[in-house]
C-alpha positions as CSV (number, residue, x, y, z in Angstrom):
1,X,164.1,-83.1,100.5
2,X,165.2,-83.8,104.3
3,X,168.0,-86.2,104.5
4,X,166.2,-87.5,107.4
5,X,166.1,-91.5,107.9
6,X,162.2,-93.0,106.8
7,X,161.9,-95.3,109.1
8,X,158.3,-94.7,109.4
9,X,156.0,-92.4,107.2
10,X,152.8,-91.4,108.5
11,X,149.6,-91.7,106.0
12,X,146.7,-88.2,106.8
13,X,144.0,-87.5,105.0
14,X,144.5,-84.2,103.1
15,X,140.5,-83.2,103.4
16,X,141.3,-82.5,107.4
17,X,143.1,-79.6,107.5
18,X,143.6,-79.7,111.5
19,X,144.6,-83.4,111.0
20,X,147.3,-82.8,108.2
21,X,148.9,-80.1,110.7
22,X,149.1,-82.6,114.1
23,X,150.6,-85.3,111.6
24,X,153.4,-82.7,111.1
25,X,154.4,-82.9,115.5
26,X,154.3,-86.6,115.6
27,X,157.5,-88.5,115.6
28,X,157.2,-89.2,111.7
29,X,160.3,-89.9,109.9
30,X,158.1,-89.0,106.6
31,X,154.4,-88.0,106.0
32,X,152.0,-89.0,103.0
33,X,149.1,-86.5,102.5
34,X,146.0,-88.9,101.3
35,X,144.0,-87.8,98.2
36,X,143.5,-91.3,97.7
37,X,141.3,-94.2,99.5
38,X,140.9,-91.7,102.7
39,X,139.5,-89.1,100.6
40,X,135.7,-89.6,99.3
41,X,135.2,-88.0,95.9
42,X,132.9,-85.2,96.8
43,X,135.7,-83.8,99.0
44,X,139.4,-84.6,96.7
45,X,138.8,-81.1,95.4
46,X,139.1,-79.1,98.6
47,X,141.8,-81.5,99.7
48,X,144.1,-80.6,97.1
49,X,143.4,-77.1,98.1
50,X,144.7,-77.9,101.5
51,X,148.0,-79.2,100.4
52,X,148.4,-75.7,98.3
53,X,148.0,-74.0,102.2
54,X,149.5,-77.0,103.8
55,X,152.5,-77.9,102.7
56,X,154.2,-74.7,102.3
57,X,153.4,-73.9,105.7
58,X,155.4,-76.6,107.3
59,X,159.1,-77.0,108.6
60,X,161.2,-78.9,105.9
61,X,162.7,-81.2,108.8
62,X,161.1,-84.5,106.6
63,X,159.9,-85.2,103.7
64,X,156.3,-84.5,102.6
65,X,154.7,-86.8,100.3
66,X,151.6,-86.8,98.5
67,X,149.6,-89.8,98.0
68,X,147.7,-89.3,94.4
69,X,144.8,-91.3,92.9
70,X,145.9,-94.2,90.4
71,X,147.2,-92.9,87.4
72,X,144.2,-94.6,85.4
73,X,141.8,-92.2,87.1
74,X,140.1,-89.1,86.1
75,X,141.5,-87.6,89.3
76,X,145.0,-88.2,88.7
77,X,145.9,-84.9,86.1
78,X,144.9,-82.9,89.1
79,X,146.5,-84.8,92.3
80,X,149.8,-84.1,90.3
81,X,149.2,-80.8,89.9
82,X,148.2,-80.4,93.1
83,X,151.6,-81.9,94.7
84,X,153.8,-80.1,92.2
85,X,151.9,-76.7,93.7
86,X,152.5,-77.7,96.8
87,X,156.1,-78.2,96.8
88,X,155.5,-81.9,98.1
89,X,158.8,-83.6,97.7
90,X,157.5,-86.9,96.6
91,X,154.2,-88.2,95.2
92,X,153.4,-92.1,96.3
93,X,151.7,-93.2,92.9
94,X,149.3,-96.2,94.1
95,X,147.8,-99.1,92.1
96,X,151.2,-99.6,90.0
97,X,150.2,-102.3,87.4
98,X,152.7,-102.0,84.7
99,X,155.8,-100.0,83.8
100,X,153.5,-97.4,81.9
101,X,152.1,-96.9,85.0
102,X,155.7,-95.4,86.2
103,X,156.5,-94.0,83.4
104,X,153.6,-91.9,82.5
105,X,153.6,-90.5,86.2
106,X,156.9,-89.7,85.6
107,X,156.4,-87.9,82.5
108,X,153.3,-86.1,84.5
109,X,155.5,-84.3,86.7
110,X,158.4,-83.3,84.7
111,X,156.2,-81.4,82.1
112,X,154.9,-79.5,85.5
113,X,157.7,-78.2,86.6
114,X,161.7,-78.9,86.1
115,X,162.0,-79.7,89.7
116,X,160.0,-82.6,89.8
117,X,159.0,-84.9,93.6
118,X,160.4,-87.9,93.4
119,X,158.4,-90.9,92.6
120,X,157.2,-93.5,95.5
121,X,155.8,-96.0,93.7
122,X,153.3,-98.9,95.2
123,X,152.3,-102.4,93.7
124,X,148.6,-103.2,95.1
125,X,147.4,-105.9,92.5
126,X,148.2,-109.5,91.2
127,X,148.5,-108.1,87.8
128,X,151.3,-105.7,89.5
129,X,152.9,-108.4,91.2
130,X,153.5,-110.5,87.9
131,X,154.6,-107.3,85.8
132,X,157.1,-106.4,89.0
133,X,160.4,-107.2,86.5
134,X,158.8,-104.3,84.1
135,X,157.7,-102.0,87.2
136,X,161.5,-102.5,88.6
137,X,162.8,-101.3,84.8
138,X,160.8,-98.2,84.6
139,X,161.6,-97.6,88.2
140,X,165.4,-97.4,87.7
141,X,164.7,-95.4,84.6
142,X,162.7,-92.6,86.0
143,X,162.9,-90.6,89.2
144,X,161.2,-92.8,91.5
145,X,162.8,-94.0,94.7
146,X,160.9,-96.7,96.1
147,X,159.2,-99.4,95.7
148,X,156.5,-100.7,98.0
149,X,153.1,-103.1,98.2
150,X,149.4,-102.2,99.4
151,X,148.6,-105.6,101.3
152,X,145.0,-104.9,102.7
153,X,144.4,-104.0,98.2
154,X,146.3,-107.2,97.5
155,X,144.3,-109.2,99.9
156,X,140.7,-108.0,98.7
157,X,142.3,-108.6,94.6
158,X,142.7,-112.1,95.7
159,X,139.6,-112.7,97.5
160,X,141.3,-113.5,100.8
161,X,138.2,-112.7,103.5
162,X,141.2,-111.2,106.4
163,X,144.7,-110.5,105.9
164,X,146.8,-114.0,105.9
165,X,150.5,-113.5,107.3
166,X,151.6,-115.7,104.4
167,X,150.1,-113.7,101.8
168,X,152.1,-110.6,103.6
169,X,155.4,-112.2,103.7
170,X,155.2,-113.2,99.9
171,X,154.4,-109.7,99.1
172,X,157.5,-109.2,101.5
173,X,159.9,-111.2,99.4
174,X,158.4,-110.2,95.5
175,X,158.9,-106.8,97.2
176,X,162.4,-106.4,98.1
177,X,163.3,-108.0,95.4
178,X,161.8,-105.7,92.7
179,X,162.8,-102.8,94.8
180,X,166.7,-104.1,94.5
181,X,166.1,-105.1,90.7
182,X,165.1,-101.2,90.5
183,X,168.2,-100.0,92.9
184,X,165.7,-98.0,95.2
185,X,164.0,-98.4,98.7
186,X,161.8,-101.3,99.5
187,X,158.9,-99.8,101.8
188,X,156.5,-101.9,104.1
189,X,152.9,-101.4,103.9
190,X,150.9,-101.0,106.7
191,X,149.8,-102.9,109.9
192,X,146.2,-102.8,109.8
193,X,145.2,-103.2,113.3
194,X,146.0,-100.5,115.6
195,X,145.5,-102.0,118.5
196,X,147.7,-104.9,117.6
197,X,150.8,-103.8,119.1
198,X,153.1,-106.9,119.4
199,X,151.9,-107.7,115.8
200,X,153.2,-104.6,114.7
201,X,156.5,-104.9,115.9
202,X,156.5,-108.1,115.1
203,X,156.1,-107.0,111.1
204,X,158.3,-104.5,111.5
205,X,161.1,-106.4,112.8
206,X,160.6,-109.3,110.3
207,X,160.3,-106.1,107.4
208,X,164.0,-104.7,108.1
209,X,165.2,-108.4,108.6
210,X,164.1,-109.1,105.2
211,X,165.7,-105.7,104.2
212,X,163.1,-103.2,103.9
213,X,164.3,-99.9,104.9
214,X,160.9,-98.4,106.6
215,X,157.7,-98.7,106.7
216,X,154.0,-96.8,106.7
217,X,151.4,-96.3,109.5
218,X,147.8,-95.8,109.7
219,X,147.8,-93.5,113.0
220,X,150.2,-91.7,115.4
221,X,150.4,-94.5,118.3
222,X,152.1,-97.0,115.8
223,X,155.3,-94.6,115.3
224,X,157.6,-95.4,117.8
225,X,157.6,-98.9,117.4
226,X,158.3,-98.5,113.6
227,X,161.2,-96.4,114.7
228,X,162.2,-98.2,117.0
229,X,161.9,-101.4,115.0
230,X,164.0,-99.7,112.4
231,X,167.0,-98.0,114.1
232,X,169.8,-100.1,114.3
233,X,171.1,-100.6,118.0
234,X,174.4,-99.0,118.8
235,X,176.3,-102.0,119.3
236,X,175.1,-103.2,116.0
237,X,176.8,-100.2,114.7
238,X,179.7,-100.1,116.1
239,X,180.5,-103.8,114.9
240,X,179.4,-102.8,111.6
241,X,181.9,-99.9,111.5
242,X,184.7,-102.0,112.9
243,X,184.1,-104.9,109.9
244,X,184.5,-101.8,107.7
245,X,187.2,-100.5,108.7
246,X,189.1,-104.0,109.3
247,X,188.1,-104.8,105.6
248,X,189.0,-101.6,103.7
249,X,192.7,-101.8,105.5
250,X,193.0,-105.0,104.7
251,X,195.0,-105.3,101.4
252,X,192.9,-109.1,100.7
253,X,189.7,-109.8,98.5
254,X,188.5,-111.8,102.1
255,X,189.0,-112.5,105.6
256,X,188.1,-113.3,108.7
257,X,187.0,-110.7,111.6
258,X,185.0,-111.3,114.9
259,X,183.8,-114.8,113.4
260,X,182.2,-112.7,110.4
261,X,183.7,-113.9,106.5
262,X,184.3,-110.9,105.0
263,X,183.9,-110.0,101.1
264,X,182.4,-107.3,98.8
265,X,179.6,-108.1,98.9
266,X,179.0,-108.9,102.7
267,X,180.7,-105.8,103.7
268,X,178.4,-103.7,101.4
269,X,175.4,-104.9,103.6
270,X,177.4,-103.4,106.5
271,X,177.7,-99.9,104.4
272,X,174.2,-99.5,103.9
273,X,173.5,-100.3,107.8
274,X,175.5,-97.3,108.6
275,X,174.4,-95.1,106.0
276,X,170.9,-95.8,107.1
277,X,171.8,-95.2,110.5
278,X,170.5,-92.0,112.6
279,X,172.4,-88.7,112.8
């Protein structure tokens, strides 16, 4: 798997062939290969055959992920084995309801192979939110490593009729908080307008300010202002390596630096900045 930062992962339908191979020159951190919502039934066979052709074929320079139906579907046995084929390096399991849910996928793939794709997994209902303790569990006990929420999914579960900002920003907070209850990587879900711009940098600022470490896009134009949104500014860096460094030569539990208290836990927060940070 590429060690390259998510900031932004790219969703393609996997029945387009031509499509799944310009997804692979954007400026995608990541890319998720859709068997899912994007592909209609009559097609999911032939998509899975594209990923066989697909994913082998491309550069190794991010990661590849395939998107799979829920694991409550007849389609699911085959999506799995479809990714495991293809060499994908994670599957995005959607619809996560419970921590069977997590599990079950998990034990999916390592009876396919003893390499198995991580696990991205992605909380979409009500009954997911409330059983997000259990989801966090089974998360931290299997391979997966993420944790994110479907909000346009959410929204129709609930009955909203559009997409309420405060129904996102609870999602937000329920979400980073599961993911940190689980120890992996909250992800954001998708801005749904494409055209929208300021909105989506907007969300995307407000996502890594809550914590989330990247998030997912619907089409190619909304890349660079996820990136952008989610690469740290140098100067941000450079103060974050010089608390560091200040702290871990300092011989006491605490101090003071640049106006910043310093502890364990507050320097920590400036560890995973730089860890996060681009090459």
């Amino acid at each position: 798997m590429s060690d390259r930062p998510r900031r932004s992962a790219l969703f393609t339908p996997a029945d387009d062939v031509d499509m799944l191979y310009r997804a692979a020159e954007t400026e995608a951190d990541a890319l998720i290969f859709d068997l899912e919502d994007a592909v209609p039934p009559d097609a999911k066979s032939a998509a899975r055959e594209n990923l066989r052709t697909v994913v082998p074929d491309l550069t190794a320079d991010r990661e590849i992920a395939v998107r799979v139906n829920a694991r409550r579907t007849d389609y699911f046995a085959a999506d799995v084995a479809a990714a495991v084929d293809a060499a994908a390096d994670a599957v995005a399991l959607p619809m996560v309801e419970s921590a069977a849910d997590v599990r079950e996928a998990w034990a999916a793939l390592t009876a396919l192979t003893d390499d198995p794709p991580a696990l991205r997994a992605t909380i979409e209902t009500p009954t997911g939110v409330h059983a997000g303790r259990d989801i966090a569990a089974a998360c931290r006990e299997t391979g997966t490593v993420s944790l994110a929420f479907g909000f346009a999914d959410y929204c129709k579960a609930i009955g909203a009729p559009g997409t309420p900002d405060r129904v996102r920003e609870r999602l937000e907070l329920l979400t980073v908080e599961y993911a940190a209850m689980a120890g992996v990587d909250p992800v954001a879900s998708v801005h749904l307008d494409v055209n929208d711009g300021s909105g989506l940098r907007r969300v995307a600022e407000r996502a890594r300010e809550t914590g989330f470490v990247g998030m997912t896009a619907i089409h190619p134009a909304q890349l660079a202002v996820i990136n952008e949104a989610f690469t740290p500014e140098e100067e941000e860096l450079a103060r974050a390596e010089r608390l560091v460094e200040a702290f871990d030569a300092s011989e006491r539990d605490s101090l003071l630096v640049e106006g910043v208290f310093l502890d364990t836990a507050t320097v920590d927060r400036y560890r995973r900045l730089l860890d996060r940070a681009p090459e």
